[in-house]
C-alpha beads as a LAMMPS data file, in Angstrom:
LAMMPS data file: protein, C-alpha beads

396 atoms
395 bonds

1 atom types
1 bond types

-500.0 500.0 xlo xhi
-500.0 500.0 ylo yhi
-500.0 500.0 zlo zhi

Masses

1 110.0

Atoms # bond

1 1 1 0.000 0.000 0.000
2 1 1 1.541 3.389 -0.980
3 1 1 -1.045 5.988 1.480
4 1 1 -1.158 5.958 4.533
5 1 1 -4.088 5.714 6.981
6 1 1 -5.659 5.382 9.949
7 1 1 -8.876 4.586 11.109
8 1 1 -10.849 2.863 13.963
9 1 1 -13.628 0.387 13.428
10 1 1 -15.695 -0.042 16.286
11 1 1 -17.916 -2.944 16.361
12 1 1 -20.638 -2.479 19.307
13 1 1 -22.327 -5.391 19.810
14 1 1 -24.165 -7.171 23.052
15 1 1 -21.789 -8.739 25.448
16 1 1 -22.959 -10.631 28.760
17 1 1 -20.820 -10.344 31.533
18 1 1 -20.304 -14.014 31.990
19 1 1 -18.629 -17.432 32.313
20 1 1 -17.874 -20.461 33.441
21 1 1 -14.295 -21.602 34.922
22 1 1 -12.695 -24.089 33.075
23 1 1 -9.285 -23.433 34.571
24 1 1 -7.360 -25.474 36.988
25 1 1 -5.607 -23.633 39.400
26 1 1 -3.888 -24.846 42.632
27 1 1 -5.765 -22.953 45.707
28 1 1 -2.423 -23.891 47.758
29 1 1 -0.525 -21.284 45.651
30 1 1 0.046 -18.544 47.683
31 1 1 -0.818 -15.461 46.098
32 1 1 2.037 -13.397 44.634
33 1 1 2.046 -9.334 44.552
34 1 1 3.965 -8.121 41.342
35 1 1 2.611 -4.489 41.946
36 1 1 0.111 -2.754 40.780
37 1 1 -0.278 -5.003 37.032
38 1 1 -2.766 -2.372 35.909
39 1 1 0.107 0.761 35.880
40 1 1 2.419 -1.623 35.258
41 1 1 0.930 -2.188 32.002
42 1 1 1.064 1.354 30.819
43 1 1 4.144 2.162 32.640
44 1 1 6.215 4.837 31.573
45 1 1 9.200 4.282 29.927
46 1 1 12.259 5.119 32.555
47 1 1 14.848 7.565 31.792
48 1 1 16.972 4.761 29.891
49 1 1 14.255 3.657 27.550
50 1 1 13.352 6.893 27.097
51 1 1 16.666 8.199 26.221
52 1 1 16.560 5.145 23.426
53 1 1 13.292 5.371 22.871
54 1 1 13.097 1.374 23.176
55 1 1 11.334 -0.363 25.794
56 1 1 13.838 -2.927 27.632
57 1 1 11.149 -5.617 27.157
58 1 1 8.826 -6.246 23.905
59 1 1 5.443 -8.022 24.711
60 1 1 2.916 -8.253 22.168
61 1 1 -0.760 -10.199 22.615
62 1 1 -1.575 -11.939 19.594
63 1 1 -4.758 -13.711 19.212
64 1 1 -7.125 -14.021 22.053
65 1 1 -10.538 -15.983 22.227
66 1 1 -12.924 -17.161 25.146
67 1 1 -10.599 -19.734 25.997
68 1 1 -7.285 -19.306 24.760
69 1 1 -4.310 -16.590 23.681
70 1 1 -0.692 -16.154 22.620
71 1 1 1.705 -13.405 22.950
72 1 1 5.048 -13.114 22.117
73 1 1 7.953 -11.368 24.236
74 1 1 11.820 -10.765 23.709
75 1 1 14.263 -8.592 25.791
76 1 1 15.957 -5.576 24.286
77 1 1 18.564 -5.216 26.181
78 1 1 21.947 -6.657 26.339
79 1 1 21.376 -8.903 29.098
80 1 1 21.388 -12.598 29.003
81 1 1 20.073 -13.835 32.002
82 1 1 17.034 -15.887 32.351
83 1 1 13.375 -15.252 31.642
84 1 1 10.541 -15.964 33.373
85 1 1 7.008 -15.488 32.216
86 1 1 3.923 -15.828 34.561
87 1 1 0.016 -15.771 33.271
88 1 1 -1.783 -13.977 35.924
89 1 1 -5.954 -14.327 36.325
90 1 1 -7.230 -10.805 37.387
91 1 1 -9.485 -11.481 40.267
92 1 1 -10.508 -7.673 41.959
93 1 1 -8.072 -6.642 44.637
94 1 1 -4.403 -7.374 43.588
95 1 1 -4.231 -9.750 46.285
96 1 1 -6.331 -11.856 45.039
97 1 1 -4.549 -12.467 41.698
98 1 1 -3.858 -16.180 41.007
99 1 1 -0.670 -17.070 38.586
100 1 1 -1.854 -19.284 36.261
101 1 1 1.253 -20.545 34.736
102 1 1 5.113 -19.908 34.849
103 1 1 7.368 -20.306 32.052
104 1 1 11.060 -19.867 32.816
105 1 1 13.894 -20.680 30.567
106 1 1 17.200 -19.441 29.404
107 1 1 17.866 -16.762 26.381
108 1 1 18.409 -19.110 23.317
109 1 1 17.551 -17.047 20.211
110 1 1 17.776 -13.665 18.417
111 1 1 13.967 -13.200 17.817
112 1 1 10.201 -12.981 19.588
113 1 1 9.643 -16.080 21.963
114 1 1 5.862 -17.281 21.837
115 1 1 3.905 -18.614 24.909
116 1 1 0.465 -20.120 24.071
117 1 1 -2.272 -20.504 26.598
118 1 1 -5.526 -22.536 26.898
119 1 1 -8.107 -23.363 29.207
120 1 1 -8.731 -19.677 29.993
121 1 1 -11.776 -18.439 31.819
122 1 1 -13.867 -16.561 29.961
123 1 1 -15.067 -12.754 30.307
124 1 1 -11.771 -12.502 32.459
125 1 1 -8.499 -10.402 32.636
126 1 1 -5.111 -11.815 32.240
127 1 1 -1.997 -10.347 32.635
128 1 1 0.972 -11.613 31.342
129 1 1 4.150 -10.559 33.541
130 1 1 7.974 -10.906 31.726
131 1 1 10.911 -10.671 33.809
132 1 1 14.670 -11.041 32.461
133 1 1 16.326 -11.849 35.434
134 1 1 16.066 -12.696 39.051
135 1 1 17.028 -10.415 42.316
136 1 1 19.036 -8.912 44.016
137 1 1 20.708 -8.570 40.271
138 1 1 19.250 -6.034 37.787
139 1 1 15.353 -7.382 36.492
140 1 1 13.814 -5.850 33.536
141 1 1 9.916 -6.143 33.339
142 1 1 7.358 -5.944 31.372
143 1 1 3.574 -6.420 31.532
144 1 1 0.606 -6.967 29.150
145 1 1 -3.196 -7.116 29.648
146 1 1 -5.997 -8.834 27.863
147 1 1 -9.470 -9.980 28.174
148 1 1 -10.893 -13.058 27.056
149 1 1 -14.220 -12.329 25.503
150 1 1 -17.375 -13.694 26.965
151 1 1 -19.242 -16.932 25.831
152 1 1 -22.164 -15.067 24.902
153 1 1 -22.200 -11.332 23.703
154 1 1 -25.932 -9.962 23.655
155 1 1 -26.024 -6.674 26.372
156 1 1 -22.421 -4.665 26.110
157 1 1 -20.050 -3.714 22.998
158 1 1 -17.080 -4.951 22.065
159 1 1 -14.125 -2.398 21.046
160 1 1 -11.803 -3.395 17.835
161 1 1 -9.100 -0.637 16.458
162 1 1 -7.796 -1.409 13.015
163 1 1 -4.976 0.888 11.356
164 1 1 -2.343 0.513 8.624
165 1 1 0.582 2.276 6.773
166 1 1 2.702 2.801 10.108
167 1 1 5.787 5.147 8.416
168 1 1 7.326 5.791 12.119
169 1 1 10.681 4.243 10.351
170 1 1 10.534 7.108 7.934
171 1 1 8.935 10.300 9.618
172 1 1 9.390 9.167 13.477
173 1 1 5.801 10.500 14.009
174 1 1 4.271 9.225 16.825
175 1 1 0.932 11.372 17.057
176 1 1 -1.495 8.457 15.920
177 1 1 -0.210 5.946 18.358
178 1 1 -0.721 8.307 21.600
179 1 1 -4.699 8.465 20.618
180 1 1 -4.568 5.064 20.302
181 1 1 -2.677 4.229 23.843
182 1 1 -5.726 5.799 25.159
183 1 1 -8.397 3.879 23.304
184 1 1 -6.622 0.811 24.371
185 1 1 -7.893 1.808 28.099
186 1 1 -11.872 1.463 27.169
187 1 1 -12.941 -1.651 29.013
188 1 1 -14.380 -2.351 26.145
189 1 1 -11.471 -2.800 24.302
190 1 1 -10.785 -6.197 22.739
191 1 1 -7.939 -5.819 20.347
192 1 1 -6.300 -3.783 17.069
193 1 1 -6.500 -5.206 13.516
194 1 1 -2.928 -4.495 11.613
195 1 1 -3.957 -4.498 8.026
196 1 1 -0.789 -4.125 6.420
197 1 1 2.741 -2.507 6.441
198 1 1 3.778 -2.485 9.883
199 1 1 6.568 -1.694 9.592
200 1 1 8.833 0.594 6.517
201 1 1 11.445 -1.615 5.476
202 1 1 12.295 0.572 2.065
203 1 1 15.644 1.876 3.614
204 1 1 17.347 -1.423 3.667
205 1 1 17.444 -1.122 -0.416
206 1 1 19.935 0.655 -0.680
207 1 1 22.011 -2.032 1.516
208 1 1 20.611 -5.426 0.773
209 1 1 18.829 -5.470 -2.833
210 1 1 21.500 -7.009 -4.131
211 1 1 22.949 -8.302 -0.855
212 1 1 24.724 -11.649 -0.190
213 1 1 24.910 -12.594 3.066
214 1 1 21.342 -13.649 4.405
215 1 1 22.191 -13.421 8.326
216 1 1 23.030 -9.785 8.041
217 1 1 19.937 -8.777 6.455
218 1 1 17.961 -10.661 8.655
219 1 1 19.582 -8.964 11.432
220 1 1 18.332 -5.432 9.785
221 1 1 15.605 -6.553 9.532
222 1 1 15.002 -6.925 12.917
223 1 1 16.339 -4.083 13.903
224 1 1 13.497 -2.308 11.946
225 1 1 10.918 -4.403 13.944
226 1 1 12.554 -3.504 17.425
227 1 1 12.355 -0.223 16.361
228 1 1 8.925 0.075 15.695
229 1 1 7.249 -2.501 18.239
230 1 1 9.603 -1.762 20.974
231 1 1 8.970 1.897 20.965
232 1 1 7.407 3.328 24.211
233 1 1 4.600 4.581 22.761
234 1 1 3.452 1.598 20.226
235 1 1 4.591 -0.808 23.269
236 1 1 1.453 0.979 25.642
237 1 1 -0.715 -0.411 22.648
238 1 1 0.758 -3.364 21.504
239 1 1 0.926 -4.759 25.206
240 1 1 -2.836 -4.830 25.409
241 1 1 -5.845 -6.707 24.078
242 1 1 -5.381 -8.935 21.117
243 1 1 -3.312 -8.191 18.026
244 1 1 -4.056 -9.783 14.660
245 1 1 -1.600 -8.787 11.707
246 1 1 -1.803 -8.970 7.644
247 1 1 1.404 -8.271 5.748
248 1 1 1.976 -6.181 2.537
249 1 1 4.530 -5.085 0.476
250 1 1 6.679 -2.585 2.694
251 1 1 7.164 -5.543 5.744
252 1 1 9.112 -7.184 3.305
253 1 1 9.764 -4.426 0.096
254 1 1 7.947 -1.741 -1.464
255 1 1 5.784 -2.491 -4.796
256 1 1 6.410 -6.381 -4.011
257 1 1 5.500 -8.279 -7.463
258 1 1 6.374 -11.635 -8.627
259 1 1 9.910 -10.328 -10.261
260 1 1 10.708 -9.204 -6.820
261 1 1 11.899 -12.773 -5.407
262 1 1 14.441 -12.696 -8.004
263 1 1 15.314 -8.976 -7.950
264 1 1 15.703 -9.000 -4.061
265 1 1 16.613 -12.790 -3.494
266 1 1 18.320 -12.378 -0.095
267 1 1 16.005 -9.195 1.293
268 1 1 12.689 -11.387 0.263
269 1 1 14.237 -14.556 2.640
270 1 1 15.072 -12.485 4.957
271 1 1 12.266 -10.046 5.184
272 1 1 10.084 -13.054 5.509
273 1 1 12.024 -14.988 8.063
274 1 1 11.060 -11.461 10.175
275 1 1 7.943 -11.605 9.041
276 1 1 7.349 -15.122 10.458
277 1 1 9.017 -14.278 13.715
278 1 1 7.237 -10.782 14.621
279 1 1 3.513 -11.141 12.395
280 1 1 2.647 -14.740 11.952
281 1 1 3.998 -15.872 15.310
282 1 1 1.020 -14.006 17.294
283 1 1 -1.081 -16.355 15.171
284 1 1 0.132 -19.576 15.345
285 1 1 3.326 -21.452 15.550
286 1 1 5.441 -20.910 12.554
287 1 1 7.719 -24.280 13.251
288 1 1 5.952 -26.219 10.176
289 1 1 7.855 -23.250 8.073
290 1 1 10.951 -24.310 5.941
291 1 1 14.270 -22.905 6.528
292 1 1 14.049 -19.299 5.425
293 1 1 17.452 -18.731 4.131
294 1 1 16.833 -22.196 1.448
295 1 1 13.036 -23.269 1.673
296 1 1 11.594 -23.037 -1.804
297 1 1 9.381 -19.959 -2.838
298 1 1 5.883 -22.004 -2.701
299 1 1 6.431 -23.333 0.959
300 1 1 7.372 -19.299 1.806
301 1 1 4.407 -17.501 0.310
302 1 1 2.444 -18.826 2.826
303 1 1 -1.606 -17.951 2.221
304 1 1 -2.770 -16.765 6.004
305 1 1 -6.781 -16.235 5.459
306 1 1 -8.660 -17.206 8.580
307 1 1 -11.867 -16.171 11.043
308 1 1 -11.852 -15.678 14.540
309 1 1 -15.751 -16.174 15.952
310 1 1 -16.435 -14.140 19.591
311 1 1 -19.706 -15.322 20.906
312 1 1 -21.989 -17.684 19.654
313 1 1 -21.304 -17.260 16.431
314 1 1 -22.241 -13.898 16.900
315 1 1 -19.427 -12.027 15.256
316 1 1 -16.763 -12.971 13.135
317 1 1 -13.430 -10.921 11.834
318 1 1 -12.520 -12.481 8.827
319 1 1 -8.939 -11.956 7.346
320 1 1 -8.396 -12.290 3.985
321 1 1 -5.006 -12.796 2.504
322 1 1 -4.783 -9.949 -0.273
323 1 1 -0.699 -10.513 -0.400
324 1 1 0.629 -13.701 -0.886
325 1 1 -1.726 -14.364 -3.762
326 1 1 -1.918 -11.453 -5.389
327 1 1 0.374 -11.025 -8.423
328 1 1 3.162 -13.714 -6.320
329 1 1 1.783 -17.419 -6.465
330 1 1 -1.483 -16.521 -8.874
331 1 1 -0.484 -17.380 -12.334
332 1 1 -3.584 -14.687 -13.702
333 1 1 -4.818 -10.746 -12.298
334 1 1 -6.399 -12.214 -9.513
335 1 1 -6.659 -10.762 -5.949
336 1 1 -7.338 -14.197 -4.197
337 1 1 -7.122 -18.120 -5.470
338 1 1 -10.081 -19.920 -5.840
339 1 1 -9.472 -22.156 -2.475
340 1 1 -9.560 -18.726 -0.498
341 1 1 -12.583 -17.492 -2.187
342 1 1 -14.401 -21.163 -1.722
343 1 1 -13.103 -20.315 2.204
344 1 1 -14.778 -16.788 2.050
345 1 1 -18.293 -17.922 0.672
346 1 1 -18.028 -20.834 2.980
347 1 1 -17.169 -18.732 6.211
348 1 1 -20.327 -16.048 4.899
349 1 1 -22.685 -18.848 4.714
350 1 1 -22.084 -19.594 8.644
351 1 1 -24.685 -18.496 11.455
352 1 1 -23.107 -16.046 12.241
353 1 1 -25.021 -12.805 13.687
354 1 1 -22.013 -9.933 12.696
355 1 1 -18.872 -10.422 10.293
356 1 1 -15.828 -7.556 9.559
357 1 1 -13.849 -8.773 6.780
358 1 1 -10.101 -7.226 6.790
359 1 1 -7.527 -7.039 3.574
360 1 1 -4.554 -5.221 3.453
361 1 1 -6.283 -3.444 0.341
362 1 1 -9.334 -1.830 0.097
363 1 1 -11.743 -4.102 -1.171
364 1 1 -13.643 -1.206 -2.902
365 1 1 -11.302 0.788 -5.068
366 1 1 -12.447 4.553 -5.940
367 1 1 -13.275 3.712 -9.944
368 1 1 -12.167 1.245 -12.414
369 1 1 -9.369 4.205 -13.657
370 1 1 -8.124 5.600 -10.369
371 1 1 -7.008 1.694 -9.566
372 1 1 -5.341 1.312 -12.957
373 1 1 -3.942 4.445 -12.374
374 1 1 -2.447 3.039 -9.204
375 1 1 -1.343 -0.274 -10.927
376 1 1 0.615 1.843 -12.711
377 1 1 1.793 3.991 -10.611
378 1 1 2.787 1.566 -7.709
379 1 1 2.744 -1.888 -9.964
380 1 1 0.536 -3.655 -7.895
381 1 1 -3.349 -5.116 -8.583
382 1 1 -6.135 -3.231 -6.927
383 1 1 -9.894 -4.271 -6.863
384 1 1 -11.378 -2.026 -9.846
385 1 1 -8.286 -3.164 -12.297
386 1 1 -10.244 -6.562 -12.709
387 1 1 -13.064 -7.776 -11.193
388 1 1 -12.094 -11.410 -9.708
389 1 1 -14.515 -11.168 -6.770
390 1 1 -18.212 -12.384 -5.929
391 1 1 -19.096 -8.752 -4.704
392 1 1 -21.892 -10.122 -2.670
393 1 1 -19.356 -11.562 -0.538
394 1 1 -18.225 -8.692 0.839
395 1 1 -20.876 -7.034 1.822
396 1 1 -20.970 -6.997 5.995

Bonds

1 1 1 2
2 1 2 3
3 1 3 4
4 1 4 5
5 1 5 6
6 1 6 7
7 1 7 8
8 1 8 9
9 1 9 10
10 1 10 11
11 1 11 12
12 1 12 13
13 1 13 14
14 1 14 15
15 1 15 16
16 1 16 17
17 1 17 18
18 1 18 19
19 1 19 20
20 1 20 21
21 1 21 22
22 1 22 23
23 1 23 24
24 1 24 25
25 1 25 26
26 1 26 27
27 1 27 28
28 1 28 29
29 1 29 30
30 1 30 31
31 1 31 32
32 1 32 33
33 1 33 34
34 1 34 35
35 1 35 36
36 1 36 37
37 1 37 38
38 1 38 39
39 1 39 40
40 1 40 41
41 1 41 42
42 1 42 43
43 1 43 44
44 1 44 45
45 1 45 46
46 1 46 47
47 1 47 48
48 1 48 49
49 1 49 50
50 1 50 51
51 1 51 52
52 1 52 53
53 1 53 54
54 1 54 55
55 1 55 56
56 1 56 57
57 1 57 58
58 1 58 59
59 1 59 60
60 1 60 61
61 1 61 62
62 1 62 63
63 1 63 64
64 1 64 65
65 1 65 66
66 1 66 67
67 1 67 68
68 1 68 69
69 1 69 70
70 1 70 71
71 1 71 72
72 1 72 73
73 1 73 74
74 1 74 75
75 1 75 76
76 1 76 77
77 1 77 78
78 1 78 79
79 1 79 80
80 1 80 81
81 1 81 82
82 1 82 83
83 1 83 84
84 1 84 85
85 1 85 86
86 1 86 87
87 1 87 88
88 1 88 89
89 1 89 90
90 1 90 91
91 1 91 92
92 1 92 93
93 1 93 94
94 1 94 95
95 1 95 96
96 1 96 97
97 1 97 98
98 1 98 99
99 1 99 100
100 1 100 101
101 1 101 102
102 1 102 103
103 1 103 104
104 1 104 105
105 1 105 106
106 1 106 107
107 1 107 108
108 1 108 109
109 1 109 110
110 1 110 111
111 1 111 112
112 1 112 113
113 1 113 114
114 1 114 115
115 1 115 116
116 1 116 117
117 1 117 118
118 1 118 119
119 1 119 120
120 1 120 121
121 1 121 122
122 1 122 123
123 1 123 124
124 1 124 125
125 1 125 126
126 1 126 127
127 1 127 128
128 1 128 129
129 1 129 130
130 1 130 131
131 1 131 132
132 1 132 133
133 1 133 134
134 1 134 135
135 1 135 136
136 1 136 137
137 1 137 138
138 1 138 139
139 1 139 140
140 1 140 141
141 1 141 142
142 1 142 143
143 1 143 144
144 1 144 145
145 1 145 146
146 1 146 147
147 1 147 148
148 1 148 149
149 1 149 150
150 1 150 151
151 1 151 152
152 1 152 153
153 1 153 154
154 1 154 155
155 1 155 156
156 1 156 157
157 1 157 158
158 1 158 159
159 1 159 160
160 1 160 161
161 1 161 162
162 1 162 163
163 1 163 164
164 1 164 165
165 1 165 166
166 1 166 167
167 1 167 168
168 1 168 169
169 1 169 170
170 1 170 171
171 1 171 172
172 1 172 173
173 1 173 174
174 1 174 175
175 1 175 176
176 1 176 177
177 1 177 178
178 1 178 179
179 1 179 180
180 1 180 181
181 1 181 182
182 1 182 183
183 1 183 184
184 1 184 185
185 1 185 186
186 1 186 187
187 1 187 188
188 1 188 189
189 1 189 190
190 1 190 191
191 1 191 192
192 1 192 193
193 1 193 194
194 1 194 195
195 1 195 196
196 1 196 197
197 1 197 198
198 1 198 199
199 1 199 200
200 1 200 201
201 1 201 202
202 1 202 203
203 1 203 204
204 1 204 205
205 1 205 206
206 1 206 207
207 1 207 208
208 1 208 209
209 1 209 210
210 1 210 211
211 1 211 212
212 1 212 213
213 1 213 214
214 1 214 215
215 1 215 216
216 1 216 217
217 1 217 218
218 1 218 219
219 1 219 220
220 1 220 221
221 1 221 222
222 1 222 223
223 1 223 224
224 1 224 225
225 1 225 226
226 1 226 227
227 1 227 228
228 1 228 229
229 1 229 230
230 1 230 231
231 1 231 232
232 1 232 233
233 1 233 234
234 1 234 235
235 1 235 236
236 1 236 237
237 1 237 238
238 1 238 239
239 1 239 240
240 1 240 241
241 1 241 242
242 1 242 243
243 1 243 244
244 1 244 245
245 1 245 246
246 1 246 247
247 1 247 248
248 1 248 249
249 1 249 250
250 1 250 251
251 1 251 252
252 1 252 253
253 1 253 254
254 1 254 255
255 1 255 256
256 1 256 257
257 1 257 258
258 1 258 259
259 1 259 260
260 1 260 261
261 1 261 262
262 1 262 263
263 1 263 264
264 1 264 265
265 1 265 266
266 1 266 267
267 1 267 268
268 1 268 269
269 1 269 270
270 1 270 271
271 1 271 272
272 1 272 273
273 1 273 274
274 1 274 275
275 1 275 276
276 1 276 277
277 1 277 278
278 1 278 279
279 1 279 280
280 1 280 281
281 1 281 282
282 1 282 283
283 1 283 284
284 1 284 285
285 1 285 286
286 1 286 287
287 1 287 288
288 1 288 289
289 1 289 290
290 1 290 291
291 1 291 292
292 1 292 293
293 1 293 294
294 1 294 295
295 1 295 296
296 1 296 297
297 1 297 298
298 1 298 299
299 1 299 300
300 1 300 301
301 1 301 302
302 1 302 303
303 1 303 304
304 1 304 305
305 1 305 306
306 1 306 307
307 1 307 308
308 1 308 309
309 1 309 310
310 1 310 311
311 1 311 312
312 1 312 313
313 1 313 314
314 1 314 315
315 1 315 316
316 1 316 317
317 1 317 318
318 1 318 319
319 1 319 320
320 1 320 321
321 1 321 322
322 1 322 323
323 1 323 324
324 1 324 325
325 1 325 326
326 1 326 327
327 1 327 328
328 1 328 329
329 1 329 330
330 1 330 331
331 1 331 332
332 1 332 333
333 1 333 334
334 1 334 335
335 1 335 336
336 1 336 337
337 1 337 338
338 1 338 339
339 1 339 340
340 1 340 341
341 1 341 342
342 1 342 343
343 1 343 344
344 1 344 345
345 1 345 346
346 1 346 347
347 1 347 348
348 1 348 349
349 1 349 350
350 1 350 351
351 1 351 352
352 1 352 353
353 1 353 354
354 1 354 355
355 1 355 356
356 1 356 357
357 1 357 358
358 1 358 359
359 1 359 360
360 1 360 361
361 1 361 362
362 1 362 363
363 1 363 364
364 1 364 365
365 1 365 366
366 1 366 367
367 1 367 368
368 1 368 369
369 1 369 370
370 1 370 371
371 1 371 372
372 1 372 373
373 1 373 374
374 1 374 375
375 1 375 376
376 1 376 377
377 1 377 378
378 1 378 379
379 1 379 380
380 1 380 381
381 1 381 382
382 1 382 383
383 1 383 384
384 1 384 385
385 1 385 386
386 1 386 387
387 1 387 388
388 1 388 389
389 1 389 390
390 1 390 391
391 1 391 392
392 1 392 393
393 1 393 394
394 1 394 395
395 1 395 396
């Protein structure tokens, strides 16, 4: 995508405050105070992390439903001690807080750890509380919040932000992500849809386009990432609810086509090796994922279209996957392939009482010429250039 935007989508539908415990915890745990989690979660960065403008810790929430979640977490600072991760149930007074489960284990890679959690209780608050290392030596923490939705949503609303085009890498403008550290306090709030270039990664052209050595470009690229997710400011949002992202051309390089893979050979492997360790990972798992650095092109351009159902069936967000099809593994000018558009009529013909579908393009292009003049502008495929879609599929 060449604009930038930002928008929020709020869908406000019935939720009932309610659910059953499906969760086993030990009552014989004592009770552990970390501190006020709540502040802790929208801490301020100290005079270090300010002075960097990096948080020490990274913790994103990825997915979240009734029952289950994933985040992700790495340390930012040079410090290799260990790391211990604790799921805390939010249960009124901070006294009361039970720890779910602890995760401890040494530093053993260069990129986002994942945690994945099930048997949650729904309609609760978690907090999710990273430490890298242990007292009396120095500890660096971080701490995240979400809610699980409830089982049933018919009498409250549900809060979702979605927003794009994040050029922080180029203009260092933060002014969109302090409204949004604010909207992320509505109790309401469920989570932010990321539709697409998260982060810039055009400035590494000059370096890598034609560049040999894979493990150096990967490194850049996750630099860029650290950059822009550890920030202070996109840390207060990406540390709470759930976080669902869809890639596009400028996470991996601008005007991506199919002549790209061979133009930018390294950058493309490595661009999606970061892509796979700070998008897809707050989906799922990515360890079914050939080697980056020699996998072959078909097992890389991985299709990610999928629906997450809150409720009973009572609303759906539905991600389609505008990228890796269109103009890469699609032989014709088509947006999707024919399994993800059997997937899309299937998932519209569900019970289901509210969808939002999200694409890192708009769906509805402004006229048939504007999105040729686009194609030609930025040499990608926009809706309007051809029509490939069932229209009637899209309307929500």
């Amino acid at each position: 995508m060449g604009w930038r935007q930002l928008f929020l989508a709020i869908a406000a539908i019935a939720l009932l405050a309610h659910g059953t415990s499906s969760q086993a915890v030990d009552a014989q745990t004592p009770p552990i105070d970390f501190g006020d989690l709540e502040a802790l979660s929208f801490a301020e960065p100290t005079a270090s992390e300010k002075q960097r403008n990096q948080m020490d810790v990274m913790v994103i929430v990825g997915t979240v439903t009734a029952t289950t979640a994933r985040v992700i977490y790495e340390p930012l600072v040079n410090d290799e001690s260990s790391i211990t991760l604790s799921l805390i149930l939010h249960k009124g007074p901070r006294t009361n807080d039970v720890v779910v489960k602890t995760l401890t284990h040494l530093q053993y890679q260069s990129f986002p750890y994942a945690a994945a959690f099930d048997t949650l209780v729904p309609n609760s608050t978690y907090f999710v509380h990273v430490q890298v290392g242990t007292t009396p030596s120095p500890t660096y923490v971080a701490v995240a919040r979400f809610r699980t939705p409830p089982l049933d949503i018919s009498n409250d609303k549900l809060v979702v932000l979605a927003l794009s085009c994040d050029r922080f890498l180029d203009d260092a403008d933060d002014s969109h992500w302090a409204t949004l550290a604010e909207e992320v306090r509505d109790p309401a709030y469920y989570g932010t849809v990321h539709t697409g270039d998260q982060i810039y990664a055009d400035s590494l052209e000059v370096s890598f386009r034609r560049a040999a050595n894979f493990h150096a470009t990967l490194h850049a690229y996750r630099g860029l990432y650290r950059r822009a997710f550890g920030r202070p400011l996109a840390q207060r949002v990406l540390r709470h609810g759930a976080h669902y992202m869809q890639v596009d051309d400028h996470d991996i390089v601008s005007n991506w086509s199919g002549d790209t893979w061979y133009s930018h050979h390294v950058m493309m492997r490595a661009g999606l090796q970061a892509y796979f360790e700070y998008q897809y990972q707050l989906l799922t798992d990515w360890t079914n994922v050939p080697p980056c650095q020699s996998g072959p092109k078909e097992e890389l351009y991985r299709t990610v279209y999928h629906h997450v159902t809150l409720g009973d069936h009572q609303l759906q967000l539905v991600f389609a996957d505008t990228r890796f099809e269109r103009g890469l593994t699609l032989s014709t000018n088509q947006l999707v392939s024919s399994s993800q558009l059997s997937f899309l009529n299937s998932t519209w013909a569900e019970n289901a009482s509210m969808r939002v579908l999200f694409t890192s393009v708009p769906l509805f292009f402004h006229t048939a010429k504007s999105a040729a003049i686009a194609h030609f502008v930025d040499g990608e495929l926009y809706p309007g250039t051809i029509v490939v879609f069932h229209v009637s599929v899209f309307i929500v």
